[in-house]
N, C-alpha and C positions, 0 to 999 in steps of 0.2 A: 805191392801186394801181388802175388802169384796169382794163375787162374786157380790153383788147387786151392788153395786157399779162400778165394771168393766162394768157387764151388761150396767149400764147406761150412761156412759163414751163411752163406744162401739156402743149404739144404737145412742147417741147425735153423732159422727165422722157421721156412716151414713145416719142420715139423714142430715148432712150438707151437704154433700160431693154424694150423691146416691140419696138423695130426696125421699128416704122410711127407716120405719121402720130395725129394727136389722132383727127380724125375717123375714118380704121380703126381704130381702136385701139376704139372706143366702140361702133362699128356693126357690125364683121365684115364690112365692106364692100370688101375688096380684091380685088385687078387686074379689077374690075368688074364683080363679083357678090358675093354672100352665100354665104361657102364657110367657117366660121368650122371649124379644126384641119385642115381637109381639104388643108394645103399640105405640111403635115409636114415646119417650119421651123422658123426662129429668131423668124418674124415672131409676136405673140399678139396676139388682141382681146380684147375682154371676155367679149363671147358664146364663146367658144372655152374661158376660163379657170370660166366660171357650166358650162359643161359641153355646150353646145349644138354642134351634129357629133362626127363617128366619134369622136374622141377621150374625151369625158367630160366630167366635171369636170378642170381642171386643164389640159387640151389635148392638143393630138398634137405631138408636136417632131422632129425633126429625127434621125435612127441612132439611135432610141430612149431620147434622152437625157432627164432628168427636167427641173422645171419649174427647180430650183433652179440647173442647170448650164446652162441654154438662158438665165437671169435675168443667170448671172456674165459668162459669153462674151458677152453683148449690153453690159454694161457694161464688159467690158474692149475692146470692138473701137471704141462710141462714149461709153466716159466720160468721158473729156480733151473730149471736143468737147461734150458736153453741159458741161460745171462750165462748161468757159468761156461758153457759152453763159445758164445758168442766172446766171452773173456780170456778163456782157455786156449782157446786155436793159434789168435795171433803170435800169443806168448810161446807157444809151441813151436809155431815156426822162424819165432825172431833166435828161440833157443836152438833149432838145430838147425838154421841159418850160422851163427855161430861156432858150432861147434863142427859142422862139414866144412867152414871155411877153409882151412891148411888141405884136408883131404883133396879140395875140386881146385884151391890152387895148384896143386902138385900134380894132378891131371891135366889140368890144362898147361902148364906147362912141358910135361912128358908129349902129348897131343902137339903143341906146338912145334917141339924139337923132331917131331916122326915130319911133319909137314902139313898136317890136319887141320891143327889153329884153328880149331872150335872151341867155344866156351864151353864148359858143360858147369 
């Protein structure tokens, strides 16, 4: 499995399940500051859930709902799009793994015969 590939494997779990992005989800970085529980959503980072802003440990949610029932409604509103998604990727890149195969053999052996001999 590539890192691109985990990457988007990684970012599709959090936004099903976190309702942001990998990278907010990681940094507390959303709509363009460091404001980690202070939205009092559905959206969580990590810093949010370690305890960092108003909220705590755990976070700040949304009509004072707990972390457990902010986790279900995030996977009930995107978990069909994530499964498919979490299904869809690998198969994507086993498909154009595949079909770039002749392409980056013929590269790499053009690259070879210059002197280079890198894989790409």
């Amino acid at each position: 499995m590539s890192v691109l590939e985990s990457a988007l494997l990684a970012n599709t779990v959090s936004q099903g399940m976190f309702n942001t992005d990998l990278k907010e989800f990681l940094t507390g970085m959303t709509k363009g500051g460091y404001r980690p529980g202070s939205d009092g959503s559905r959206v969580l980072t990590l810093p949010e859930l370690l305890g960092a802003g108003p909220g705590g440990i755990g976070g700040n949610y949304a009509e004072g709902l707990d972390l457990q029932t902010v986790l279900k409604e995030n996977l009930q509103e995107n978990g069909l799009k994530m499964l498919f998604q979490l299904a869809a990727i690998p198969i994507g890149f086993k498909v154009a793994s595949k079909l770039l195969r002749r392409p980056r053999a013929q590269a790499n052996r053009l690259l070879k015969q210059t002197g280079m001999g890198v894989k790409v």
